[in-house]
C-alpha positions in Angstrom: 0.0 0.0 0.0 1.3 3.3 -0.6 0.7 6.3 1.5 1.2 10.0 0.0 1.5 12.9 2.1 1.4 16.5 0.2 3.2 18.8 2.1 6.3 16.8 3.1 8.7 19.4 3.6 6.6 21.5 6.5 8.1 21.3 9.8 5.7 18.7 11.3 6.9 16.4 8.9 9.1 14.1 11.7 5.7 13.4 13.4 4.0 12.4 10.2 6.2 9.5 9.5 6.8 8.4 13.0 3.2 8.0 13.0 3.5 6.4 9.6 6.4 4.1 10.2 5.3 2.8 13.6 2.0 1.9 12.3 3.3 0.6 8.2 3.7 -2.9 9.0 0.3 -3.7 10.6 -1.4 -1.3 8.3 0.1 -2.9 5.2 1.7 0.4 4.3 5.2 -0.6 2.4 5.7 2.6 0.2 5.5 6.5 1.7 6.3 9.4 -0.5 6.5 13.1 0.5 6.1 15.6 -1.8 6.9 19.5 -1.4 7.4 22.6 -4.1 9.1 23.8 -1.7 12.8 21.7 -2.6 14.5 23.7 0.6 12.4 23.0 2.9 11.5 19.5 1.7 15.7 18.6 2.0 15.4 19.7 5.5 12.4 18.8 7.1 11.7 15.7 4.6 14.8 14.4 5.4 14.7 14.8 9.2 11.4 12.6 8.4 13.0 10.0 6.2 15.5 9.5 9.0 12.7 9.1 11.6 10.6 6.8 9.5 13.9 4.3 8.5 14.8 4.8 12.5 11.1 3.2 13.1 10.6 0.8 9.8 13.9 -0.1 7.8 11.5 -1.8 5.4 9.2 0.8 4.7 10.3 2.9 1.0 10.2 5.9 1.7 11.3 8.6 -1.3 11.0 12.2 -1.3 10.0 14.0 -4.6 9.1 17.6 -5.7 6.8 16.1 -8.3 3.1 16.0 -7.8 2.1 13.3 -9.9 4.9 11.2 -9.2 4.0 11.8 -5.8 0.4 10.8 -6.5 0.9 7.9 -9.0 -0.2 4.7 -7.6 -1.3 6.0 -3.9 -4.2 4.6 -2.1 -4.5 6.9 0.3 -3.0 10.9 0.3 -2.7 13.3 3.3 -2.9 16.8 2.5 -0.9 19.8 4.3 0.0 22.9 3.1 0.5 26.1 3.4 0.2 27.8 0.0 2.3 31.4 0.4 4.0 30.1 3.2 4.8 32.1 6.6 4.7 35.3 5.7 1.4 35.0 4.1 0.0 34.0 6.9 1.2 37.0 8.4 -0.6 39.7 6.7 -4.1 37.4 6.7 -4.3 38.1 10.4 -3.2 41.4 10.5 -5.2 42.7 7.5 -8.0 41.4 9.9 -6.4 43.1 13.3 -5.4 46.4 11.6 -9.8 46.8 11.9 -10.1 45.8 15.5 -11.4 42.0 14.1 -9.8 38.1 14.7 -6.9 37.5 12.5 -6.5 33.9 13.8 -6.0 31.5 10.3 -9.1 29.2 11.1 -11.3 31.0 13.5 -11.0 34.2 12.6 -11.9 36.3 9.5 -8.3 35.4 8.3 -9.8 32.2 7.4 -11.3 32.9 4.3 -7.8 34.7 3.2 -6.2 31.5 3.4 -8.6 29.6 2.3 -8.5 31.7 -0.9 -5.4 30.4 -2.0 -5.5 26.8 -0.6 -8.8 25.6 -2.4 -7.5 26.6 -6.0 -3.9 24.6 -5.3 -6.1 21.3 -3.4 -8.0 21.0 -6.7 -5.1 20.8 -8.1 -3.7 18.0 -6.4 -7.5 16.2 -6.0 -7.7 16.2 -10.0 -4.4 14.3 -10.0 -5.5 11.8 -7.0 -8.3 11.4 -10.1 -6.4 10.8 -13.2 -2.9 9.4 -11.2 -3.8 7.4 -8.1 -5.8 4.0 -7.5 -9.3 4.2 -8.1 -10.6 4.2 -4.6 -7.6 6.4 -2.7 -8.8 8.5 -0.1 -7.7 12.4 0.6 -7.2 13.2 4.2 -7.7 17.1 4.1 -5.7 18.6 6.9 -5.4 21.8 5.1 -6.7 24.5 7.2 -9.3 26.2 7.7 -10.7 22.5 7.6 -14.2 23.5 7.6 -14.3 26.3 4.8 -11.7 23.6 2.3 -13.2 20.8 3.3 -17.1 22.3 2.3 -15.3 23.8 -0.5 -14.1 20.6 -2.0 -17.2 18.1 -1.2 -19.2 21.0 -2.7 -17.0 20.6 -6.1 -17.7 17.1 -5.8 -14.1 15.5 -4.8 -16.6 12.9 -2.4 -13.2 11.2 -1.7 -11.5 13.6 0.4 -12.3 14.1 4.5 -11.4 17.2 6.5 -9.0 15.6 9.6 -7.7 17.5 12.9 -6.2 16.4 15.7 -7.6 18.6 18.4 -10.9 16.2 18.9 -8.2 13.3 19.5 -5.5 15.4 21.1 -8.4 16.1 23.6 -9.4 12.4 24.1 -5.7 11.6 24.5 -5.4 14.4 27.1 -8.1 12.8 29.7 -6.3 9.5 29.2 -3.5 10.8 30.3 -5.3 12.5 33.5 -7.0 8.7 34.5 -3.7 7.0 33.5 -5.5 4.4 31.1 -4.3 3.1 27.5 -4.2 5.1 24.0 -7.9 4.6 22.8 -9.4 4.2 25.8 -11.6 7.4 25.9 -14.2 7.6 23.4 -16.3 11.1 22.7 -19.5 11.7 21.1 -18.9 14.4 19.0 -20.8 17.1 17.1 -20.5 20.4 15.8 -17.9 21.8 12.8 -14.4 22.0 12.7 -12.4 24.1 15.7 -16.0 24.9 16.7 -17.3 21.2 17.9 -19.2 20.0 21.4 -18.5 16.4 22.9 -21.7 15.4 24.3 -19.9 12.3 26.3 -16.9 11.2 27.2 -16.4 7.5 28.4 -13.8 5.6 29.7 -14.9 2.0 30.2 -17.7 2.1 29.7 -18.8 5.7 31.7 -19.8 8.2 30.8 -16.9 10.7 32.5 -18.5 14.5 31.6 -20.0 15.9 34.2 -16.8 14.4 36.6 -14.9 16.1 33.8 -16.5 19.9 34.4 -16.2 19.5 38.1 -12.5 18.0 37.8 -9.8 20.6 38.7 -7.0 19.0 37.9 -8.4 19.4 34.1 -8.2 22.7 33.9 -4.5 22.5 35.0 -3.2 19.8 32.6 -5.3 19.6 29.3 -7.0 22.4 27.0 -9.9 23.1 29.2 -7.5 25.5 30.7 -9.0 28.3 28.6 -12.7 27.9 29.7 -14.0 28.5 32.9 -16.1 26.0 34.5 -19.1 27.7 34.7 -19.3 28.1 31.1 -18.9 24.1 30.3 -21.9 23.7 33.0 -23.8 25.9 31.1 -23.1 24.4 27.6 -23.1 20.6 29.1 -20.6 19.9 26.8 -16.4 19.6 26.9 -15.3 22.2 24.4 -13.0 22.6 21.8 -9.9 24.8 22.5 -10.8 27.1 19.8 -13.9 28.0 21.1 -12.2 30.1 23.1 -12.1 32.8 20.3 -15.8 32.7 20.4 -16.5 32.8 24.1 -14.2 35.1 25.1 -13.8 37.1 21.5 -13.0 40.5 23.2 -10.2 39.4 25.7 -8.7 37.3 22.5 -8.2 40.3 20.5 -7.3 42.5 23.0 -4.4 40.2 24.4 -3.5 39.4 20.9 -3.2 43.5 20.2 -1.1 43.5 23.6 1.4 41.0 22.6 4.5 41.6 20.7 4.2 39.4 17.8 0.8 37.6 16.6 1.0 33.9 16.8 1.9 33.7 12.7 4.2 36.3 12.9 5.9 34.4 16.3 5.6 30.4 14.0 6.6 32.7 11.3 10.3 33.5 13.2 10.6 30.5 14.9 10.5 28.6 11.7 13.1 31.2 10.0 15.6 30.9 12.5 15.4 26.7 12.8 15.4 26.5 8.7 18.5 29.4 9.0 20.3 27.1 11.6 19.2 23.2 10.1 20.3 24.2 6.8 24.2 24.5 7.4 24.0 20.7 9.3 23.8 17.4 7.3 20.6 16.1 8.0 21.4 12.3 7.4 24.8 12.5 9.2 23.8 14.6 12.0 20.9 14.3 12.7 21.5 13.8 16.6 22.9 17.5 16.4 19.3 18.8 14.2 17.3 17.3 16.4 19.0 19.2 18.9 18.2 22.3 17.3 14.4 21.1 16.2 13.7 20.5 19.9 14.8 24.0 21.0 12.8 25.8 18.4 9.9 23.7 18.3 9.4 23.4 22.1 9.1 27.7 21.8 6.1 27.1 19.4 4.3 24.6 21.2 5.1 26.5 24.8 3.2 29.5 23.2 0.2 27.9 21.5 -2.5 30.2 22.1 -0.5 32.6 24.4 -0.9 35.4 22.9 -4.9 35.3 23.0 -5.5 33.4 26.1 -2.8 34.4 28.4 -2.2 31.2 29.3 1.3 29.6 28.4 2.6 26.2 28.7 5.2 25.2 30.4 6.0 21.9 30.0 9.9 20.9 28.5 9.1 19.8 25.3 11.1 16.7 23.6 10.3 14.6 20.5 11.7 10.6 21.1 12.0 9.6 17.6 11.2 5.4 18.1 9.2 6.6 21.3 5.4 5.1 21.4 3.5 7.8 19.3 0.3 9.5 20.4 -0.9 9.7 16.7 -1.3 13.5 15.7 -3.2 14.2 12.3 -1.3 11.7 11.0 -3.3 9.4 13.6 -6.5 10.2 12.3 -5.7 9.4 8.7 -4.3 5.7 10.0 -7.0 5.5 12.2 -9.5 5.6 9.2 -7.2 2.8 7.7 -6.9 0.7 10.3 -10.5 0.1 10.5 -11.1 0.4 6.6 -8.4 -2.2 6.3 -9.6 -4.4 9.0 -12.8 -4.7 8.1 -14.4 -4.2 11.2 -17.2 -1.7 12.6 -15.5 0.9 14.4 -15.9 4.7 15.1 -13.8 7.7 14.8 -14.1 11.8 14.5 -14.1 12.9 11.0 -15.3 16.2 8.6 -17.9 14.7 6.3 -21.5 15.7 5.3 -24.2 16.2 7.9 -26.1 13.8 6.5 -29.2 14.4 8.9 -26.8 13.6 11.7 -27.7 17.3 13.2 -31.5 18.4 12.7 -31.4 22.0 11.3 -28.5 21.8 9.4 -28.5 20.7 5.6 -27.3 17.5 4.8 -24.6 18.6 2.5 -23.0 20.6 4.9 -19.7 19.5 6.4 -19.4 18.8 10.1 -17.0 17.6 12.7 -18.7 14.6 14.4 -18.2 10.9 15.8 -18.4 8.3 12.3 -18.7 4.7 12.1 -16.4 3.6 9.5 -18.2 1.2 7.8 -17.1 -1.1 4.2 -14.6 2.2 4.3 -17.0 4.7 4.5 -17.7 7.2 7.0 -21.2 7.2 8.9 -22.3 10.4 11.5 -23.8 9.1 14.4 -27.2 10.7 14.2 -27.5 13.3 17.3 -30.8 14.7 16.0 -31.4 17.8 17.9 -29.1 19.4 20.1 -28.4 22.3 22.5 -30.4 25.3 20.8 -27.3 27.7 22.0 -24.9 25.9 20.4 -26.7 24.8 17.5 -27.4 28.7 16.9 -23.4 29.3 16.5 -23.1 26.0 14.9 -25.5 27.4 11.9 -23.9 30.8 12.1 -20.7 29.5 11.5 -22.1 27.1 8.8 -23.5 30.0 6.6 -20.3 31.6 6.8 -18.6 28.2 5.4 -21.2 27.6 2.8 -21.0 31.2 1.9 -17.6 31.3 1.5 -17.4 27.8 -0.3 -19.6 29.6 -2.8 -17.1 32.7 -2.9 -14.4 30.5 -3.4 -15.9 28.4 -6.1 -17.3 31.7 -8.1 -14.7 34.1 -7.1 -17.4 36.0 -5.9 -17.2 39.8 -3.8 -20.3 39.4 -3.1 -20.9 36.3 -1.8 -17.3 36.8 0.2 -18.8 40.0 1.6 -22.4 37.9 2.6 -19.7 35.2 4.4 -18.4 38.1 6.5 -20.6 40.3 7.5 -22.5 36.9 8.8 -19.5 35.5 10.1 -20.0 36.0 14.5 -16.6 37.3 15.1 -16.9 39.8 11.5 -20.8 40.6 12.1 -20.6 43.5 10.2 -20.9 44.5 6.5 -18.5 47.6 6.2 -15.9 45.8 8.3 -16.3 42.6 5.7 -16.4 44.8 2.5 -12.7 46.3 3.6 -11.2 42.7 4.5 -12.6 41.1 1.6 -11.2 43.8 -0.8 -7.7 43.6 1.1 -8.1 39.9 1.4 -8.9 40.4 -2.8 -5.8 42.4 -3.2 -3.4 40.3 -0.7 -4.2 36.7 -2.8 -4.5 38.3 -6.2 -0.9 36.8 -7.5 -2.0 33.6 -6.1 -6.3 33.5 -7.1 -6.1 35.9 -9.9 -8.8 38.3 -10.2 -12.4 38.4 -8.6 -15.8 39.3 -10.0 
């Protein structure tokens, strides 16, 4: 079986094929190719993960390749992550949006739409070559951000193979295992809602049903990502919430800490990245690569310490370290294998995917894409049917949705109009002078990249 990943050379790329590796054998995975335009990048970071992956899996063929449809040829199942315009694009998307007193965060916030711009045009790109390159039935795991708006935007130009993936659902999971000391896969959630914007109804560990402990657990708020809630507010939503949420429930102090802070959090990945490429690039990956992982772990523990700093306030401080042939917790890369696993192993088994409602959520439509639990069943994906749910967080749920579909339809059509309707309707936007200047900056900022709108 061969496993693609597009978007080799970014600088998660280790934890990809760890992931990869330590799964290939039982998985039947015996080829991996990762493909980047970027060729720098790709002979850095690609190679730290060839390394990894031949570390983990001496028998797996791995190649690297700056070739699309070399890259593509032959694959049953592809991963997508990229980052069309890099860094510094990313950059001006959020303060475009902070320059007018509005979210700039890439997924979230308004800066969404920005980057989801240029990633749709490049993703159809590579999903017409999965088409016309790959085996008939291979699979694209979309982890492409912002999931929701690329993922909509995809399904709604009928690529019915590809699935939006994140690993903050099963990042969250793993969390609480962590906190009751039990096995990897242990927890189980009941989820519902749409990507970075998603509810867990339940949470059980053996069996129970662990949710309400969970609110009233202290300890939770100190050592996983309910650390940026208060626990009045998950009493009132009866629900364990997504990290990202934050931006929505606490919109004001987000921006205003983000304004406060020195750099935003792009432009603080954005430096970090520059100076690990800078220093990586004058070592020889394959025969040093005790002394760049050295310098990985320095640079990468900054980002991780300061995920969500900036907005919440709240920094990490644990030592960060990454044990290449250490038992891995999975990542994106986890969801995607996941999927396999029970795909391959013909067995019934359920998971947390982006895929069409379906009428798994009464008052949404069933083409729209949701995050929510799935059986994966003769390789498809299934939504649990939650029928109706909270009316207060349904009510954002739909919000949000229009702004996807909206901008899905922007996207597609190159539409100002339609862009300006996925604004002004978008929570944290909610206003249609404040979305006519960012779409016509956000118009002007992508034009080398999306060409020109109607």
């Amino acid at each position: 079986m061969k496993l693609t990943v597009i978007g080799g050379g970014g600088v998660r790329s280790m934890f990809l094929a760890k992931s990869i590796a330590q799964k290939a054998k039982p998985l039947g995975i015996d080829e991996l190719c990762f493909m980047d335009n970027d060729a720098k990048k790709l002979g850095i970071y690609g190679t730290m993960a060839k390394v990894v992956a031949g570390l983990n899996c001496p028998e797996l063929r791995f190649s690297l390749t700056t070739d699309a449809e070399e890259a593509v040829r032959d694959a049953d199942y592809v991963i997508t992550t990229i980052r069309v315009g890099g860094d510094d694009m990313r950059v001006r998307d959020e303060r475009i949006a902070l320059d007018r007193g509005v979210l700039g965060q890439e997924t979230t916030g308004a800066a969404g739409l920005s980057f989801a711009m240029r990633s749709v045009d490049a993703l159809v790109g590579y999903c017409d070559l999965v088409r016309s390159a790959a085996k008939p039935n291979c699979k694209v795991f979309n982890f492409t951000n912002p999931a929701g708006v690329v993922s909509q935007t995809l399904r709604d130009l009928g690529y019915d193979f590809t699935y939006g993936i994140c690993d903050a659902p099963s990042g969250m999971l793993r969390s609480f295992e962590k906190l009751y000391d039990v096995p990897e896969g242990a927890a189980k959630g009941e989820l519902y809602g749409l990507n970075h914007l998603s509810y867990f109804k339940s949470i059980t560990i053996g069996g129970r049903d662990l949710l309400d402990e969970l609110i009233e657990n202290d300890r939770a708020y100190a050592e996983t990502d309910l650390r940026y809630f208060e626990k009045r507010l998950l009493r009132e939503r009866h629900a364990i919430l997504n990290e990202y949420l934050y931006y929505f429930y606490y919109r004001e102090k987000a921006v205003e800490n983000i304004l406060r802070a020195p750099q935003t959090r792009g432009e603080q990945i954005a430096e970090i990245n520059r100076r690990m490429t800078d220093e990586l690039s004058s070592i020889d990956i394959e025969t040093e690569f005790d002394k760049a992982l050295a310098v990985f772990e320095h640079w990468y523990g900054e980002r991780e310490n300061n995920y969500m700093a900036a907005e919440s306030g709240v920094k990490r401080q644990t030592k960060w370290h990454f044990d290449p042939l250490g038992k891995d917790d999975g990542g994106y890369a986890g969801v995607a294998l996941n999927f396999i696993r029970i795909a391959r192993g013909g067995t019934r088994d359920s998971m947390i995917l982006c895929v069409p409602n379906s009428g798994a959520i009464d008052g949404l439509l069933d083409s729209d894409v949701v995050e929510i639990t799935c059986d994966i069943v003769d390789g498809e994906a299934i939504p649990h049917r939650f029928g109706k749910v909270d009316e207060q967080n349904l009510e954002l749920i739909r919000r949000v949705k229009v702004y996807e579909r909206l901008s899905s339809e922007a996207i597609r059509k190159k539409s100002r109009t339609k862009a300006i309707e996925a604004l002004t309707l978008h929570p944290l936007v909610a206003s249609y002078s404040l979305a006519t200047e960012l779409v016509d900056a956000y118009i002007e900022h992508n034009k080398a990249y999306t060409g020109e709108w109607k």
